[in-house]
C-alpha positions in Angstrom: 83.9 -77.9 47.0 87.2 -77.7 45.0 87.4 -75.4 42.5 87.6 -78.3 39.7 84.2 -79.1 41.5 82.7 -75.5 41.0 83.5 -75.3 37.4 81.8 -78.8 36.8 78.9 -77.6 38.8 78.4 -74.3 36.1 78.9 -76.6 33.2 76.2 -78.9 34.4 74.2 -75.9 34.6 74.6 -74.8 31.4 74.3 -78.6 30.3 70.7 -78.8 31.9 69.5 -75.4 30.7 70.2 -76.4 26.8 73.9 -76.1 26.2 76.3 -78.6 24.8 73.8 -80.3 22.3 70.9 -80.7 24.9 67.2 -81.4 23.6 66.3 -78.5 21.5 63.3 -76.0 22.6 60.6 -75.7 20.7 58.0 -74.5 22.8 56.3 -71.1 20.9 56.8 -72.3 17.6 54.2 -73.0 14.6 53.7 -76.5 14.2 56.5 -77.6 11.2 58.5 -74.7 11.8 62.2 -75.4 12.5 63.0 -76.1 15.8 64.6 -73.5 18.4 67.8 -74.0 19.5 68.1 -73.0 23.4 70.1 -70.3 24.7 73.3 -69.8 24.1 75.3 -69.0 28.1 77.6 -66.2 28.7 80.8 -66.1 31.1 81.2 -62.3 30.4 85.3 -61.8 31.8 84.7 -58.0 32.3 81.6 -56.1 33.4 82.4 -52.3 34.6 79.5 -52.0 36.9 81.2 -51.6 40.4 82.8 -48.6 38.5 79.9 -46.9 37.8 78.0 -47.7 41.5 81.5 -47.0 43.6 82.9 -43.3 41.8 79.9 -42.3 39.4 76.7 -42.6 41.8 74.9 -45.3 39.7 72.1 -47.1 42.4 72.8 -50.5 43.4 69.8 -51.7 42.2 71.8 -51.3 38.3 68.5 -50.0 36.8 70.8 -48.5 34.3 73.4 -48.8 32.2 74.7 -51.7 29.2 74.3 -54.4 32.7 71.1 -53.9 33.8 69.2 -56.5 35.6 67.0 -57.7 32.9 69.4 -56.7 30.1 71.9 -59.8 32.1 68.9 -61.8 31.7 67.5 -61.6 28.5 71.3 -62.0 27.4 71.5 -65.2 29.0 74.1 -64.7 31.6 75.5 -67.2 33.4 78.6 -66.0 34.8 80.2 -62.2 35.2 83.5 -61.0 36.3 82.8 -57.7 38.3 85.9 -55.4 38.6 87.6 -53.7 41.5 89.0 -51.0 38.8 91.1 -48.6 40.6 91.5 -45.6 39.1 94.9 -44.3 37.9 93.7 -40.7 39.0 91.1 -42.2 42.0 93.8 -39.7 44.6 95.9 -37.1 44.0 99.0 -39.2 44.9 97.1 -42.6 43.4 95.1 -44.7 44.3 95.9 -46.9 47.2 95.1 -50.6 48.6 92.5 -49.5 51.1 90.7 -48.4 47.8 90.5 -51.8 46.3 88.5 -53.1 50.0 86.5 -50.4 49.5 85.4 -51.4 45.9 85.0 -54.7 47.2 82.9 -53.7 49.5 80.5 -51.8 46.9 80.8 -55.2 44.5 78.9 -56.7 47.8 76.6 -54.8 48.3 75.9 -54.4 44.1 75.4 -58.4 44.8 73.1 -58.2 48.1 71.0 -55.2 46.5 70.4 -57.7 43.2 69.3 -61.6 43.7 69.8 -62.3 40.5 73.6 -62.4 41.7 74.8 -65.4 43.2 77.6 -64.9 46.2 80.7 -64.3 46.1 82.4 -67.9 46.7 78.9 -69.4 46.6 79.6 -72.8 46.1 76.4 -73.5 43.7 75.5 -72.8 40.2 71.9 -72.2 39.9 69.0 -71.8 36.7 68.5 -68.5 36.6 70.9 -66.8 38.7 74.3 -65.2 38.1 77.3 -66.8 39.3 79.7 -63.3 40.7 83.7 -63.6 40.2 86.3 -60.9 40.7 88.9 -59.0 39.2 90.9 -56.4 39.9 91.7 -54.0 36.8 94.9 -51.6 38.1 97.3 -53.1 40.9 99.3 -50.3 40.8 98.4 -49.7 44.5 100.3 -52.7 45.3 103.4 -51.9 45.0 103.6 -50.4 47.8 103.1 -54.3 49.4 102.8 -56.7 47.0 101.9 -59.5 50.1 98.7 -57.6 50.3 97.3 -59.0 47.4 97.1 -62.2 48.9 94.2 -61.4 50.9 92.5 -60.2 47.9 93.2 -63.6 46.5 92.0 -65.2 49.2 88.7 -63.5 48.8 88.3 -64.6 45.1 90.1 -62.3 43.3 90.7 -64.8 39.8 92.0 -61.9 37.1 94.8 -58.8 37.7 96.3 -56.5 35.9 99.3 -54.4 37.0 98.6 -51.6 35.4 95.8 -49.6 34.1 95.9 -46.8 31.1 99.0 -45.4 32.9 102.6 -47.0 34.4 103.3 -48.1 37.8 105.8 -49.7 39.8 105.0 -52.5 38.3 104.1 -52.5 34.7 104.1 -50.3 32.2 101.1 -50.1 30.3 99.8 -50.1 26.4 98.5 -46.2 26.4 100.8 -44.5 29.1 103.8 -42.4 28.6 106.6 -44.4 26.5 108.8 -46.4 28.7 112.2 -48.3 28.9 110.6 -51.0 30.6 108.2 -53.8 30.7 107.3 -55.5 34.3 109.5 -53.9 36.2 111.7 -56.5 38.9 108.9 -55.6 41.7 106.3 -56.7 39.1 108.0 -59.8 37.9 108.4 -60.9 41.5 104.4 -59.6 42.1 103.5 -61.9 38.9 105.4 -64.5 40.7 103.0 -64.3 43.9 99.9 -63.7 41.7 100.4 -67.1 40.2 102.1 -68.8 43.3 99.1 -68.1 45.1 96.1 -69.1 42.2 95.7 -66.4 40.1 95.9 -65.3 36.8 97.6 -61.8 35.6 95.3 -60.0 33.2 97.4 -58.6 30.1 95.0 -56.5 28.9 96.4 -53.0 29.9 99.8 -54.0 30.2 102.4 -52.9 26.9 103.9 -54.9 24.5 107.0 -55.2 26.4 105.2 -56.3 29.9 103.6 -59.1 27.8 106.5 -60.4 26.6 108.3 -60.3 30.2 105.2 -62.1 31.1 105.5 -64.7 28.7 108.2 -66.8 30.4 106.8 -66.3 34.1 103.6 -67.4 33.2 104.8 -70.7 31.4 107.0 -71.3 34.5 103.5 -71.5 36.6 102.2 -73.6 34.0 99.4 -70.4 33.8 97.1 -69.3 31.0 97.7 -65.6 29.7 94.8 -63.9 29.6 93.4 -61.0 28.4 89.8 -59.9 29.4 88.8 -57.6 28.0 90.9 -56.8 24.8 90.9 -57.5 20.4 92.8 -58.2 17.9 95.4 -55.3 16.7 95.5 -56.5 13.0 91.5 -56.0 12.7 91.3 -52.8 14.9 95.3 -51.0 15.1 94.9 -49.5 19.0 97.9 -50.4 21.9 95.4 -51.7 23.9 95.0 -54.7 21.4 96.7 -57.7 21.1 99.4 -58.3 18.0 98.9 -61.9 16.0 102.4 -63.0 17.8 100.1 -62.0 21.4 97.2 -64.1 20.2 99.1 -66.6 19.0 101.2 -66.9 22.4 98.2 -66.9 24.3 96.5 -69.8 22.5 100.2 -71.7 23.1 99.8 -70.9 26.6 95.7 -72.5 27.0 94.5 -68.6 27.8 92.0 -66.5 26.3 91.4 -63.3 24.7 88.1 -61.6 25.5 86.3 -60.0 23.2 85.7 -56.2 23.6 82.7 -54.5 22.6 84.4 -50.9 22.5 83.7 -49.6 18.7 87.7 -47.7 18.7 88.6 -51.3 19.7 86.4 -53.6 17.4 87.3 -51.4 13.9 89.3 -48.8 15.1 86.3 -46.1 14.2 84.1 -44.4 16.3 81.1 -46.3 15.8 80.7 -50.0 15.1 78.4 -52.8 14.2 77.6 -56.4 14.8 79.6 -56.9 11.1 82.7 -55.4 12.8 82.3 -57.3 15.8 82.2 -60.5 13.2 85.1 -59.6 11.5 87.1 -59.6 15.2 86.2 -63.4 15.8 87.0 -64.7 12.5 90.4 -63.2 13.1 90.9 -64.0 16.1 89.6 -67.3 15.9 91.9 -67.6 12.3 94.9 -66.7 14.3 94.6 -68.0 18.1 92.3 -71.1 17.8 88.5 -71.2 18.7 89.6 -72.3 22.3 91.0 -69.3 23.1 88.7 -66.8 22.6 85.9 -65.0 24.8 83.7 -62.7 25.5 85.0 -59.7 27.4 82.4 -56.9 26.8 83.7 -54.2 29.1 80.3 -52.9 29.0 79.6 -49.9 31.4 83.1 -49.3 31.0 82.7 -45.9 29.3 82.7 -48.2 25.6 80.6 -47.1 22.9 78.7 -50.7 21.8 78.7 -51.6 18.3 75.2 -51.4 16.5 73.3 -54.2 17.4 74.9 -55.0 21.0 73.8 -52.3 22.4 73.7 -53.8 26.1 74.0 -57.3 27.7 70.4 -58.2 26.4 71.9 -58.2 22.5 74.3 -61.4 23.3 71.5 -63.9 21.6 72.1 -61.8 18.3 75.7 -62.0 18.2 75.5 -65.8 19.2 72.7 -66.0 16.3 74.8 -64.3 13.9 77.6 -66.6 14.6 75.0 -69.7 13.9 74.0 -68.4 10.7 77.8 -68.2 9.4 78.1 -71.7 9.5 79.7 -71.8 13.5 79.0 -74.9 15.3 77.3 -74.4 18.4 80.2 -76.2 20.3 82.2 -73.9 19.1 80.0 -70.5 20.2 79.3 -71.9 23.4 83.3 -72.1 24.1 83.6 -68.2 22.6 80.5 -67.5 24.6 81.3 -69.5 28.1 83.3 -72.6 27.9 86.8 -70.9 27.4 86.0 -68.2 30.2 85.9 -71.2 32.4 88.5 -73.0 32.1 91.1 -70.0 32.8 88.6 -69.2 35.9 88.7 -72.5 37.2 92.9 -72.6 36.8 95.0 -73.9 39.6 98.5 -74.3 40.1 100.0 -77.5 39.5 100.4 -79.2 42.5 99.1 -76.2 44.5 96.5 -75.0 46.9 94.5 -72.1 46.5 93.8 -69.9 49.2 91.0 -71.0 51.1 88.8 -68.7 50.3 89.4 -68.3 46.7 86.1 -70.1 45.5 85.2 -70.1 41.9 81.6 -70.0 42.4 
């Protein structure tokens, strides 16, 4: 199935289970009472469980943590984007490529161990299950060949980001030591390949100056900027934000800014609520367009949740909250799903993928 095909296939899923105006539920309800509107789907562009299975010992079975099994559930998942995060500090001389296969091979076996997880590269969407997608969060490793992530690619890897919290060969990054540079000329030329070969880079670690040496090689592919897992700087003032100029260039470019959960990130505190979470969509929204924003929780990513989404299970409330503002539900099911897919499901123009680099 192409991957135009795969996205169309979660969509109808979503359609049939009570998205995109479908018939209302009302089953549980007093007679009279208003009617229930049906869940509300979540593409969630950045879950930090294979982090906490692969380096910090938690069991496959994820009976703990912000992404537990029935916590994914109860918040309506639908999709999630599971990390190969590669630790700036994961060696003493930095982490290396053979470490991303073997986080791959962990997010596998997180998937066997947990049949609420549908395959990697499954070509289905299904009721009730959780379709798997990849990212890799710190390429640094790959300077040392940048041909190697082609494999990675190849195996579904959709989202990447150069750089984590510190620089590398190819990026410098939003919270590492200052630097004269942006994408340096191996990481332009890595960008290149990313998107030559169906990709999308992931801005959300990357500094000011990487983005804007991004900017043009993205619009050359014709590619979305995204950002998974990252808010807006005006709301909350952190580097690992995005500026209004960012937002603004990511809504001209069709991408998406995800929306992290991370108190420091959501009001620049440390502690949050589901208010301050609020206040970070109607800015963002304001500034960037309701097309272009998403959910990006980074939960289990060492965050500290706002109040009231204190684990995947809280997404109905923020959805709810969103509602009862005066949102449309087209418009939260594009925040909550809709936009996540469409940069997932992005192709070259005129290009192949490689043939392993299912959506679903």
């Amino acid at each position: 199935m192409s991957a135009a095909g795969r996205v169309r296939a979660l969509l109808a899923v979503t359609c049939a289970a009570g998205a995109l105006g479908a018939p209302r539920d009302t089953r549980g309800e007093a007679p009279g009472g208003p009617p229930r509107e049906p869940p509300v789907h979540v593409v969630d562009l950045h879950v930090d469980v294979p982090w906490q299975v692969h380096f910090k010992g938690r069991a496959l079975r994820l009976d703990e943590g912000h992404a537990r099994r029935e916590t994914l559930v109860a918040g309506n998942y639908l999709g999630i984007v599971l990390p190969i995060y590669l630790p700036d500090r994961a060696r003493p001389e930095g982490p290396q490529i053979e470490d991303a296969s073997a986080i791959l091979a962990t997010i596998e076996a997180i998937i066997a161990a947990n049949p609420v997880f549908l395959p990697l590269g499954s070509a289905r969407a299904e009721p009730g299950r959780i379709s798997t997608f990849l990212s890799i969060e710190g390429a640094g490793a790959f300077a040392a060949d940048i041909a190697q992530i082609d494999r990675f690619i190849a195996r579904g890897v959709r989202l990447i980001s150069p750089n984590h919290a510190q620089n590398t060969r190819l990026s410098s990054s939003a919270t590492g030591e200052p630097a004269a540079f942006g994408l340096t000329e191996l990481g332009k030329r890595f960008c290149e390949r990313v998107y030559a070969q169906g990709a999308l880079i992931d801005v959300s670690h990357v500094s000011d100056a990487a983005f804007a040496d991004l900017v043009p090689i993205a619009a050359a592919h014709g590619a979305p900027i995204v950002a998974t897992h990252s808010n807006a700087r005006a709301v909350a003032n952190r580097p690992r934000n995005l500026t209004d100029e960012q937002l603004r260039l990511i809504a001209r470019s069709g991408g998406v800014a995800g929306l992290n959960f991370h108190a420091p990130f959501v009001n620049g505190a440390s502690a949050a609520d589901i208010d301050d979470v609020i206040a970070q969509v109607d800015h963002m929204v304001r500034v960037a367009g309701v097309d272009h924003v998403a959910i990006g929780s980074d939960f289990d990513g060492g965050i500290i949740p706002p109040k009231g989404l204190d684990d995947a299970s809280t997404l109905p409330a923020l959805a709810a909250r969103l509602r009862q503002r005066g949102m449309s539900r087209v418009d939260v099911e594009k925040i909550f799903s809709q936009n996540a897919l469409r940069v997932l499901g992005w192709r070259p123009a005129g290009g192949r993928a490689a043939a392993g680099a299912g959506l679903l």
